[in-house]
KOLTIFI-121669 format. One record per residue (C-alpha): residue in three letters; y, z, x. Coordinates in steps of 0.02 Angstrom, whole numbers, padded with zeros to 5 digits, always signed. Layout:
BEGIN
AlaYZX...
This chain:
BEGIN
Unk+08849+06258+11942Unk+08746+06098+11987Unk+08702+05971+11880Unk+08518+05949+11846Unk+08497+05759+11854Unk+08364+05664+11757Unk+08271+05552+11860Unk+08317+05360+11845Unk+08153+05259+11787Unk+08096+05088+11818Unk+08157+05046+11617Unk+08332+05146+11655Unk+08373+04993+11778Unk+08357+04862+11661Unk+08496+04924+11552Unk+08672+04854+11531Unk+08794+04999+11623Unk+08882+05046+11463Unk+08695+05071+11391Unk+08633+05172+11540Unk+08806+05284+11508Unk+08719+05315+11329Unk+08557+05354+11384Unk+08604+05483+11515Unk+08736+05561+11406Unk+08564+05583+11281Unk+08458+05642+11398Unk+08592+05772+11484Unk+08623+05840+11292Unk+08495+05962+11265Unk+08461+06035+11455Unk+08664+06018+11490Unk+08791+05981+11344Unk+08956+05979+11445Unk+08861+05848+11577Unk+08808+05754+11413Unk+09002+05781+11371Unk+09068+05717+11533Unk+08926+05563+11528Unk+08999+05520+11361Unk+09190+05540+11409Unk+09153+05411+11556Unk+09081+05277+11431Unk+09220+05302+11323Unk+09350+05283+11442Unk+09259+05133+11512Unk+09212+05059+11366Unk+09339+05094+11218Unk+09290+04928+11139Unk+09101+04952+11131Unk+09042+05008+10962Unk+08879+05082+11009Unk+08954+05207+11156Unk+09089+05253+11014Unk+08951+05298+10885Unk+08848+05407+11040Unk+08990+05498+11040Unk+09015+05540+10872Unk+08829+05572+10834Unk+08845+05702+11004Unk+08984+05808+10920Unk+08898+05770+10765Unk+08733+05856+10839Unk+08829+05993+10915Unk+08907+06042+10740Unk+09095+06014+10809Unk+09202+05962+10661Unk+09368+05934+10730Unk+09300+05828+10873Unk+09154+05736+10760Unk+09331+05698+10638Unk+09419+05607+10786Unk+09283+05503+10855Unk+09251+05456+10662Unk+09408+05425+10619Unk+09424+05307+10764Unk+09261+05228+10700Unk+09346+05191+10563Unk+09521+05106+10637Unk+09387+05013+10744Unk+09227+04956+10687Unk+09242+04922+10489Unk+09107+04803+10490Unk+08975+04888+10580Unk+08830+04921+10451Unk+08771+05080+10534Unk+08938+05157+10538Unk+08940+05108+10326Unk+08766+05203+10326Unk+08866+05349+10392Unk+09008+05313+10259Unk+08907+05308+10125Unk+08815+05487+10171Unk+08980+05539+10189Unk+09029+05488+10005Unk+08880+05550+09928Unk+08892+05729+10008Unk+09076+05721+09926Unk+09035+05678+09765Unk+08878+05840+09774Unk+08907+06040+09809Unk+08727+06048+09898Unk+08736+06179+10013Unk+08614+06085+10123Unk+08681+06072+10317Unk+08721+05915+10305Unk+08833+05886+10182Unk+08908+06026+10206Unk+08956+05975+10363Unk+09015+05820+10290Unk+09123+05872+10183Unk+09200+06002+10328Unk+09223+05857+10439Unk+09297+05740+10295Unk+09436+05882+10254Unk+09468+05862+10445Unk+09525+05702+10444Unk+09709+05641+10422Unk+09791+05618+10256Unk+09798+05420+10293Unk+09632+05426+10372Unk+09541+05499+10197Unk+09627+05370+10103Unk+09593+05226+10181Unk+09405+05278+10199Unk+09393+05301+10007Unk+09530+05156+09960Unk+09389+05031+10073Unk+09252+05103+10030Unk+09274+05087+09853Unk+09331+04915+09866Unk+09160+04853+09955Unk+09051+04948+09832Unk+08990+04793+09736Unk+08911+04927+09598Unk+09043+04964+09484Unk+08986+05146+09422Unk+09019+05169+09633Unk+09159+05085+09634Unk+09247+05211+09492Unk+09168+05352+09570Unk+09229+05339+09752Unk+09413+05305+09667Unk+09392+05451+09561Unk+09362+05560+09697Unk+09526+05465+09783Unk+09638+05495+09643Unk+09580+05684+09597Unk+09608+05733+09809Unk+09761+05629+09804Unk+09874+05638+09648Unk+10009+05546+09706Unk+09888+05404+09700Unk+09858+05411+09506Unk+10011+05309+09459Unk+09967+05171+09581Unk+09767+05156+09551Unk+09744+05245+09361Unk+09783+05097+09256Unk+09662+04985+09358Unk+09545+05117+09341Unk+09554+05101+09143Unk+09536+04919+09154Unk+09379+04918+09248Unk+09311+05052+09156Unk+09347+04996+08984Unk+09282+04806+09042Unk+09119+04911+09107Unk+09102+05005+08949Unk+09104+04850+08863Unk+09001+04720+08943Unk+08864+04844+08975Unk+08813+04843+08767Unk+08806+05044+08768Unk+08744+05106+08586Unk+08841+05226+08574Unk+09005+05318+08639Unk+08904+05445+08758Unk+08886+05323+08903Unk+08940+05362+09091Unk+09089+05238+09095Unk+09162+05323+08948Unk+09117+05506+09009Unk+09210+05470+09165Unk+09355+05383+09075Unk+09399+05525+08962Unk+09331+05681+09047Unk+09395+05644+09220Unk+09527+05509+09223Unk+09631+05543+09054Unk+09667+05719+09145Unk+09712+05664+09307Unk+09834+05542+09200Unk+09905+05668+09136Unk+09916+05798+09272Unk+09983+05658+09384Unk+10160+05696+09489Unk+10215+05519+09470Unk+10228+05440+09259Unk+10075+05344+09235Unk+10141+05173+09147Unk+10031+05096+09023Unk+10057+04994+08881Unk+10066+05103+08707Unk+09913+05004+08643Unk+09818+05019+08788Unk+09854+05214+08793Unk+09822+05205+08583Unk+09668+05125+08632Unk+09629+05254+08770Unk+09644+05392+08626Unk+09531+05330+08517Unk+09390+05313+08657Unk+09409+05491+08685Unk+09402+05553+08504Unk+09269+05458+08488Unk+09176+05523+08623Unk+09220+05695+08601Unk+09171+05685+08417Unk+08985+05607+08456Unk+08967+05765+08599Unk+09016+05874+08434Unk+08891+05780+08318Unk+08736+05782+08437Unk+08634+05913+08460Unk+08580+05858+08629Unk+08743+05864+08695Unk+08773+05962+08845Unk+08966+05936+08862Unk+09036+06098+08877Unk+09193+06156+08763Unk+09230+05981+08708Unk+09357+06027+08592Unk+09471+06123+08744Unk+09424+05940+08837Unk+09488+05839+08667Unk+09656+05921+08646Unk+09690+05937+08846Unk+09670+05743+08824Unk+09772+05736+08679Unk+09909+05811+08752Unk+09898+05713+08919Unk+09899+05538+08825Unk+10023+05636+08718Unk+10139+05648+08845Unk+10117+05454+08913Unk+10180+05413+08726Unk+10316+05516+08736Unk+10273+05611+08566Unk+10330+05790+08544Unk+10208+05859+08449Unk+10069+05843+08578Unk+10146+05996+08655Unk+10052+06077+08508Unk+09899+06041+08582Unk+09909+06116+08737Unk+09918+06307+08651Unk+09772+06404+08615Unk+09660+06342+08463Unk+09752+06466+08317Unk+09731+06364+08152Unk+09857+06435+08058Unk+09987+06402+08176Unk+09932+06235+08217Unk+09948+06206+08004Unk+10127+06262+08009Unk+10176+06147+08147Unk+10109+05992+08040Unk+10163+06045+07895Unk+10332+06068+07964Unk+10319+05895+08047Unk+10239+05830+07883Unk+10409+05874+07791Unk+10539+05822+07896Unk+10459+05616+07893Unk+10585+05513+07861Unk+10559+05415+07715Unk+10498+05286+07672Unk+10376+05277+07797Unk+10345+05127+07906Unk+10135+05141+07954Unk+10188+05068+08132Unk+10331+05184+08189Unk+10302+05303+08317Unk+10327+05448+08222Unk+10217+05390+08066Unk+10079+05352+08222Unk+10109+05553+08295Unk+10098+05605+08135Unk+09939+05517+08087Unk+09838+05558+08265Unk+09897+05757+08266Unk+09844+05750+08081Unk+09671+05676+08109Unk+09622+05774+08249Unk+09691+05949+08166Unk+09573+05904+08012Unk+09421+05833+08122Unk+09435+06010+08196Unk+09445+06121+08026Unk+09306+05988+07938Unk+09189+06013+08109Unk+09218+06202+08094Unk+09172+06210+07929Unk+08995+06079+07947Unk+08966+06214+08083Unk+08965+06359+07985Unk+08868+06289+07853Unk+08736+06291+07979Unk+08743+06442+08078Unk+08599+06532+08030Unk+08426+06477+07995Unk+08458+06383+07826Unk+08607+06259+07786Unk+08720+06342+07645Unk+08754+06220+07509Unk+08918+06235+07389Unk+08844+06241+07210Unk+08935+06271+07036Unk+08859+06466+06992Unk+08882+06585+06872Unk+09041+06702+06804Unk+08999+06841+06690Unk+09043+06861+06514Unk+09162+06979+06443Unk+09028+07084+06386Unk+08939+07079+06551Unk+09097+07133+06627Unk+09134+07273+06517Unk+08967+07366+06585Unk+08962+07297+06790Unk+09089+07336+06902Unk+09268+07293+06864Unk+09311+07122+06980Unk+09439+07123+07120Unk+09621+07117+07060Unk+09690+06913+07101Unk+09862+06871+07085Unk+09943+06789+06940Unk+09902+06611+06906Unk+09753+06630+07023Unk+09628+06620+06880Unk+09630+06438+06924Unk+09562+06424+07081Unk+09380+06446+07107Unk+09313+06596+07168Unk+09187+06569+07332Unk+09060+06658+07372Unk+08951+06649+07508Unk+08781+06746+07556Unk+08808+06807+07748Unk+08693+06945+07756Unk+08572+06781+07766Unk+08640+06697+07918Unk+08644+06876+07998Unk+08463+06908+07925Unk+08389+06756+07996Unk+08218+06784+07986Unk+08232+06959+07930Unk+08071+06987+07807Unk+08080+06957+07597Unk+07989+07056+07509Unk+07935+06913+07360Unk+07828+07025+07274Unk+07987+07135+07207Unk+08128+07028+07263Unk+08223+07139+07371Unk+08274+07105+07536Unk+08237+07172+07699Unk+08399+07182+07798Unk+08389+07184+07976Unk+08561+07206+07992Unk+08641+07310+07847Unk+08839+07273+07914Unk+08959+07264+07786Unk+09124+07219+07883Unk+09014+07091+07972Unk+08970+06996+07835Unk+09143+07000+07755Unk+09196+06928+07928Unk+09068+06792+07918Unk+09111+06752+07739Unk+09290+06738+07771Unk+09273+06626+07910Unk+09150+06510+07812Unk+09279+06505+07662Unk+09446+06481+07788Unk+09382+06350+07879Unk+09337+06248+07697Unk+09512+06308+07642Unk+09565+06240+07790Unk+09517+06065+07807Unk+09542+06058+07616Unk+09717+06090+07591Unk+09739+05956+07775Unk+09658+05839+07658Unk+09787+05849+07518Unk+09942+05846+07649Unk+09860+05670+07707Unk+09828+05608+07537Unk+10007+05655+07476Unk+10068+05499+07593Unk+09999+05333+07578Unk+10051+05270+07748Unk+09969+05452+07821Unk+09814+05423+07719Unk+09763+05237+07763Unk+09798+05290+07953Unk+09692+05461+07944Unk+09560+05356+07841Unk+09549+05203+07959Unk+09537+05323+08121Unk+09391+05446+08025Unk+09306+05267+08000Unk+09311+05193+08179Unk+09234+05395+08226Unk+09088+05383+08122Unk+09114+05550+08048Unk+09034+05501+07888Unk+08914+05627+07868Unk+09038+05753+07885Unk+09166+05666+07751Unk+09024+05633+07613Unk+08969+05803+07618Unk+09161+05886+07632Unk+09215+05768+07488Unk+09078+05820+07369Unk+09120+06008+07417Unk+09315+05959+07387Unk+09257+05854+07235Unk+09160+06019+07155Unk+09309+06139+07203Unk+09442+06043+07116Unk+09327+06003+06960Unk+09318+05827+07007Unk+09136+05833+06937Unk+09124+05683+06865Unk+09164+05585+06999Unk+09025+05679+07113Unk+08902+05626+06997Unk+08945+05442+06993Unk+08917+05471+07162Unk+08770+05544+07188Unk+08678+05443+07060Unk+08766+05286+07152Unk+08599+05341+07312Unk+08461+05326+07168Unk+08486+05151+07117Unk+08352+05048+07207Unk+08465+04940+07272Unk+08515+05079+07394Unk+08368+05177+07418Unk+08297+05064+07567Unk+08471+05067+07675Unk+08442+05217+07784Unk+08273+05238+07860Unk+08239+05417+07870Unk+08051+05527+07891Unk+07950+05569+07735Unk+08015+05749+07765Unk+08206+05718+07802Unk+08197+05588+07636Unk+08145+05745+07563Unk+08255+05854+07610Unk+08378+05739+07535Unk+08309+05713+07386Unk+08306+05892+07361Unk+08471+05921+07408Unk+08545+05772+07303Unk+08443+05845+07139Unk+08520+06023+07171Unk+08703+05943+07186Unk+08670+05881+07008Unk+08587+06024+06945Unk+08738+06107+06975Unk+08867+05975+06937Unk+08767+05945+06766Unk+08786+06123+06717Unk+08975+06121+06752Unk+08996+05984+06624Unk+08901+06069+06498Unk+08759+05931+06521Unk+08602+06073+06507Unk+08459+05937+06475Unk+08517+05860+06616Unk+08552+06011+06723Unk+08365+06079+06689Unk+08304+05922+06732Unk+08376+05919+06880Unk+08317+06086+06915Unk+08131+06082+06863Unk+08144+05918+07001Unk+08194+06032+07137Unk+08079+06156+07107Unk+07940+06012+07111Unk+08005+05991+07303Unk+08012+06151+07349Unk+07857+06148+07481Unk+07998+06051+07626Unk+08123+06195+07629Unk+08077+06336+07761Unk+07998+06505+07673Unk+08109+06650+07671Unk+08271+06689+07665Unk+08343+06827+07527Unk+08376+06856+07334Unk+08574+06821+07301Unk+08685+06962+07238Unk+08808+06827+07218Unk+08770+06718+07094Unk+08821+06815+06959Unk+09009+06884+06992Unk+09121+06947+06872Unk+09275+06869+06912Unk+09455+06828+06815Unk+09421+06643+06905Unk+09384+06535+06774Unk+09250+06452+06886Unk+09145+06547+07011Unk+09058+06413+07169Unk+08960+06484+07320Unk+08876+06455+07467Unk+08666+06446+07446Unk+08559+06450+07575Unk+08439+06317+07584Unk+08298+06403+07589Unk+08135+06433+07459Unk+08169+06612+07388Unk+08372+06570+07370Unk+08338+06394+07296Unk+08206+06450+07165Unk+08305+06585+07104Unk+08479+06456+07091Unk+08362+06369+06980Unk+08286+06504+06883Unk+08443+06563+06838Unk+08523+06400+06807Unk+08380+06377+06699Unk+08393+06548+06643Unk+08579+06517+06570Unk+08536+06358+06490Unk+08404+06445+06393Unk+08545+06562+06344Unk+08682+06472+06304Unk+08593+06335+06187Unk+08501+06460+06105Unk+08507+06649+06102Unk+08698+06612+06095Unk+08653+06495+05928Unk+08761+06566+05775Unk+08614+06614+05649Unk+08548+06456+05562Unk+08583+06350+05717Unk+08435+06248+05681Unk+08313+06336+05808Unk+08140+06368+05727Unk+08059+06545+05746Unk+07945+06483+05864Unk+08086+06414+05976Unk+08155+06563+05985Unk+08029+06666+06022Unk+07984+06528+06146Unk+08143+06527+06215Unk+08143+06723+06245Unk+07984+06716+06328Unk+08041+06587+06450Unk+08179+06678+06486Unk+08079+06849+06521Unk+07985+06749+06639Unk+08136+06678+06743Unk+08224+06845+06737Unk+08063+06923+06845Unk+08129+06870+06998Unk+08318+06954+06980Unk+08261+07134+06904Unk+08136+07142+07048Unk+08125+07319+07096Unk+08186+07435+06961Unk+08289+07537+07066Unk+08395+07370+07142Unk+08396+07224+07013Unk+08527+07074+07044Unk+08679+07103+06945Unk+08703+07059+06763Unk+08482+07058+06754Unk+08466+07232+06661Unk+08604+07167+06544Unk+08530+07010+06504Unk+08354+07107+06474Unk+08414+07231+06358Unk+08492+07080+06253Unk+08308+06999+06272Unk+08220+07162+06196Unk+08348+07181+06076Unk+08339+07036+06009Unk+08108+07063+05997Unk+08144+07231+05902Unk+08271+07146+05775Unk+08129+07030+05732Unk+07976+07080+05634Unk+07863+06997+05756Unk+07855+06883+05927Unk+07742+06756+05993Unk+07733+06687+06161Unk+07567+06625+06224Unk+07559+06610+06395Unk+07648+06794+06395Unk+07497+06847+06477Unk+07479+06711+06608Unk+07686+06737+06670Unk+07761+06895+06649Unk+07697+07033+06759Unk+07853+07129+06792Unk+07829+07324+06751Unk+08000+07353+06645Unk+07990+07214+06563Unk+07780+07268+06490Unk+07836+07460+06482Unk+07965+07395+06335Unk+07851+07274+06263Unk+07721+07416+06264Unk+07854+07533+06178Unk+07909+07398+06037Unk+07726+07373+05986Unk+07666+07553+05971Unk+07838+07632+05893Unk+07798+07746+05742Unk+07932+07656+05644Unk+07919+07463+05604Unk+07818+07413+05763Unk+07850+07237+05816Unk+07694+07129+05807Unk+07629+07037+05966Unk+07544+06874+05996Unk+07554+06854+06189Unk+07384+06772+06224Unk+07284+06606+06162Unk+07080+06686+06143Unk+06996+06701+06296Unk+06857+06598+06368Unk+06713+06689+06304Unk+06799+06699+06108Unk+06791+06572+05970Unk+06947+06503+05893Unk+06921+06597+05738Unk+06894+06769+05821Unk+07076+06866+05835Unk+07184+06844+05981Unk+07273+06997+06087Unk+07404+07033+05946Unk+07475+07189+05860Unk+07454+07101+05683Unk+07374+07199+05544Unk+07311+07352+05538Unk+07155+07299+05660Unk+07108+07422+05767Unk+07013+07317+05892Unk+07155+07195+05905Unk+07256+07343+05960Unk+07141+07402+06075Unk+07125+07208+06132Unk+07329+07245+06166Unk+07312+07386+06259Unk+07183+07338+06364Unk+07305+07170+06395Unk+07430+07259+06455Unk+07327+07394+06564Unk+07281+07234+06648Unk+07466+07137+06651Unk+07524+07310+06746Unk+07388+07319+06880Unk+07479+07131+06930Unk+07648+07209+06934Unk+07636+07179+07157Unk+07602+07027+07142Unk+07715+06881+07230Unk+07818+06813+07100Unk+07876+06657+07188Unk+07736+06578+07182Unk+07697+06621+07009Unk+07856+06552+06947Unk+07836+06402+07045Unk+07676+06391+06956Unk+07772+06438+06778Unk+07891+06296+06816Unk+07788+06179+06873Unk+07661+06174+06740Unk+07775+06235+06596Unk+07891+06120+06604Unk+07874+06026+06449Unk+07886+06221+06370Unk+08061+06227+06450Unk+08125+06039+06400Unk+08071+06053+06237Unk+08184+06184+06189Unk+08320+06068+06258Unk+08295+05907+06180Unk+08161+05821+06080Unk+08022+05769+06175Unk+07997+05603+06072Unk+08191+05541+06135Unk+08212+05496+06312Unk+08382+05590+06379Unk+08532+05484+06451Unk+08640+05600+06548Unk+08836+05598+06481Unk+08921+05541+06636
């Protein structure tokens, strides 16, 4: 076939021959590709030195989408013409393309023509490359992608690799341990260190110091919620197992199993026996055992912050409420424990709310709405809430039962800035063992106003933990007896409760009958399950320091009554609807109405202004119009539109208008009986208080809390 020639112009004359080789080769390409082939073959030949007739050709094949022959001209590029810059253009696209999956054309043709080359040829392009990239972020990169396609180089370049990472970490002032340098460090080098045919070799405190970088960072992905790292814990212990190995310890082979917690436990505690004693804080084994310890309890103690806030509301571990003997001789009989279990505390914890979130409350009789009415599910939720507290709790005791284990497990949980975590385990660990006291001291330590100024937070998150701090020692005040001080406490929260989130749903769980001397669970923090932890803390109070009062404790018939009335009130929210009250509430009002009918009258002011609930009016309504000894009533202060001197609604006497005044009062008390009682005992509690604290402790003394 002939060759269709191009003509030769005035401009083709002037150039140099290996030049005019190059220009017909280009101009014979797209009528003729095997002339523009043979044009190009000639130059070459003629001109193997020339780096312009080299690069034609390469761009040609290039063009024509050949990767096998684009591979050889660049790979003799490469033996031949290092310095050129347009050939490092080339390099560079190269790189980039191999460090991307775009699907574009060209790099995937890049990366095709790169996987052409020769073994030596790939090497040396990333080795040089990498070595005149004067960014350093490039420079780790391009070796990365060396040492990952060529493992057998890991031994040679990895520890260099560390250096200059760790210097770039360093001298670049990062704030925190989610920076590039350390992301490539620990997510892609510590694995190829560890995967690596050849030992990697580096000094025990440089691999020691390597470890803690990647807790570290691992631990901030866990504790951000803007991380994006996927499955860091599978990343942590693959890491832990490759430095592991570089250290020579045997228990990292531990960490390269599937996460099972109670296996992992029996491992350490195995290990944790067989230490020989005493123990020297520097010895390798006393170092394994400190690292597989920490990282085994960073996982149970991150577990269990996670569940606490896997629905819509935190849960919060408060002291609650056990029922007494009596109580228990009516409810249902409580689930058989074995011997000596009576003291450990039983936990409760309400699931139905994490799998309610957002399910509706119905405030008005205090019944939930369940979305999802699954029984096994929320068992399943409960236990795993409880086992991974049990967890990290009985870790904790293992590392404080050896000094040398507990100062190494301490120091490393202090470089990790897990302290968030720790102060809100220990004050969980602190209520569960009883250590009450010592909580306390605590928690009062973040009121002095020394301390109040060191952490800048919002106006709401200050709330929040103001509230939170005040419900701690609600509860912890109540466990020690303290009542003043617990209802204090209370009638505080309640003040706050406008920064919690509405909703959420009444507890069935703070009341349990139990043979647990102690009874702790799990609240939501949310409006409806805060305000009725502090109704019925408030609630008991009332109980215990008075209706539980031998006769002639000292209580006047006015605080008594009083005290009645204010429990009547609180109770509201628990018998709810009739036909589903919390447990223990029907109990506790029967005692309440008992105790009215044993007395000849009862007076309670603001009866009126409170207590709407329809069980609680039908008995009042029953005690002041039985045939035999009716009780007499003074619920009301005279209205607006009467004098002092005219009668108030009462049952006293033999006045038919006042009883007609009753009646009519409590025609108009039931036609409230749907309305919300949340807000109404917010209301009760909020402007009542001094009706509550006076029952408590004289008014005229100011109260210092027993610590």
């Amino acid at each position: 076939m002939p060759v269709t020639m191009a003509s030769v112009t005035s401009d083709s004359l002037l150039l140099s021959d290996e030049d005019y080789l190059v220009l017909r080769a280009k101009q014979a390409f797209t009528v003729d590709p095997h002339s523009a082939k043979a044009w190009m073959l000639t130059a070459k030949t003629l001109y193997p030195n020339n780096f312009a007739v080299q690069f034609e050709a390469y761009n040609i094949v290039k063009s024509a989408k050949n990767v096998k022959e684009a591979a050889k001209c660049f790979e003799t590029l490469l033996h031949q013409f290092q310095g050129d810059t347009e050939l490092w253009n080339e390099v560079e696209a190269l790189t980039k393309a191999l460090r991307s999956d775009c699907g574009d054309p060209e790099p995937t043709f890049l990366r095709a023509m790169f996987a052409s080359l020769s073994t030596d040829a790939q090497q040396q392009l990333l080795q040089v490359t990498a070595d005149r990239s004067k960014d350093t972020m490039e420079h780790c990169r391009l070796l990365m992608i060396l040492l990952s396609r060529f493992p057998h180089a890991v031994a040679k370049h990895g520890p260099r690799l560390v250096d200059t990472l760790l210097s770039a970490e360093k001298h670049s002032h990062f704030q925190g341990a989610n920076n590039c340098y350390r992301k490539l460090l620990v997510c892609e080098l510590v694995p190829l260190m560890g995967a690596s045919p050849i030992p990697v070799e580096l000094p025990p405190r440089q691999l020691y110091r390597l470890m803690h970088k990647m807790i570290e960072y691992y631990v901030s992905c866990l504790m951000s919620p803007d991380s994006n790292e996927p499955d860091p814990w599978d990343k942590l212990f693959l890491g832990f197992r490759s430095i592991g190995l570089m250290l020579n310890w045997d228990m990292s082979a531990v960490f390269s199993q599937p996460w099972g917690r109670e296996h992992y436990w029996q491992q350490l505690l195995d290990k944790n026996e067989h230490l020989h004693q005493p123990l020297d804080p520097e010895s390798h084994e006393v170092r394994q055992h400190i690292h597989c310890t920490a990282i085994f309890f960073l996982r149970c103690l991150q577990e269990y912050m996670s569940s606490l806030q896997a629905g819509d509301h935190q849960l919060i571990l408060l002291e609650s409420f056990v029922m007494t003997m009596s109580d228990r001789e009516v409810s249902e009989p409580p689930a058989k424990r074995r011997k000596g279990d009576e003291t450990i505390p039983l936990i409760t914890v309400d699931a139905h709310t994490l799998l309610n979130a957002g399910s509706a409350t119905n405030a008005s009789s205090g019944t939930a709405s369940n979305a999802q009415n699954n029984p096994g599910r929320e068992r399943a939720v409960s236990t795993n809430v409880v086992n991974n507290f049990t967890a990290a709790l009985r870790c904790w005791n293992m590392v404080n039962s050896q000094e040398a284990i507990y100062r190494g497990v301490s120091k490393l949980l202090q470089v990790l800035g897990v302290d968030q975590w720790l102060a809100a385990f220990h004050q969980d660990m602190q209520l569960y063992r009883g250590d009450v006291n010592e909580m306390v001291n605590n928690l009062l330590q973040f009121e002095k106003p020394e301390n109040q100024g060191q952490i800048q937070n919002s106006t709401t998150a200050q709330n929040n933990i103001n509230l939170v701090r005040n419900l701690r020692l609600a509860s912890a005040f109540f466990y020690l007896r303290q009542l003043p001080a617990a209802v204090d406490r209370a009638l505080q929260v309640v003040s706050m409760l406008s920064c919690l989130p509405p909703g959420g749903s009444l507890s069935s769980n703070l009341l349990k009958a139990t043979y647990s001397l102690r009874h702790i669970h799990l609240l939501p923090l949310s409006r409806t399950c805060v305000l009725q932890y502090c109704a019925h803390l408030i609630l008991s109070a009332l109980q215990q320091h008075f209706v539980s009062q031998p006769t002639g404790g000292g209580a006047t018939t006015t605080e008594i009554d009083m005290c009645v009335g204010n429990m009547l009130v609180l109770l509201q929210l628990e018998l709810g609807d009739s036909e589903q009250p919390m447990p223990g509430a029907l109990d506790l009002l029967g005692q309440l109405i008992s105790h009215i009918r044993s007395r000849p009258s009862f007076s309670y002011p603001i009866f009126t202004n409170y207590i709407v609930n329809a069980d609680i009016l039908e008995e009042i309504m029953h005690l002041a119009t039985k045939q035999d000894s009716p009780v007499a009533f003074e619920i009301a202060p005279p209205s607006s539109t009467q004098l002092t001197s005219q009668r108030r609604i009462s049952t006293r006497g033999v006045d038919k208008g006042a009883k007609e005044d009753f009646k009519s009062a409590m025609r108009r008390q039931m036609a409230r009986s749907s309305e919300p009682l949340e807000p109404l005992l917010i209301k009760f509690l909020t402007n009542e208080q001094d009706y509550v604290k006076r029952l408590l402790w004289p008014q005229s003394k100011a109260y210092a809390p027993r610590i």
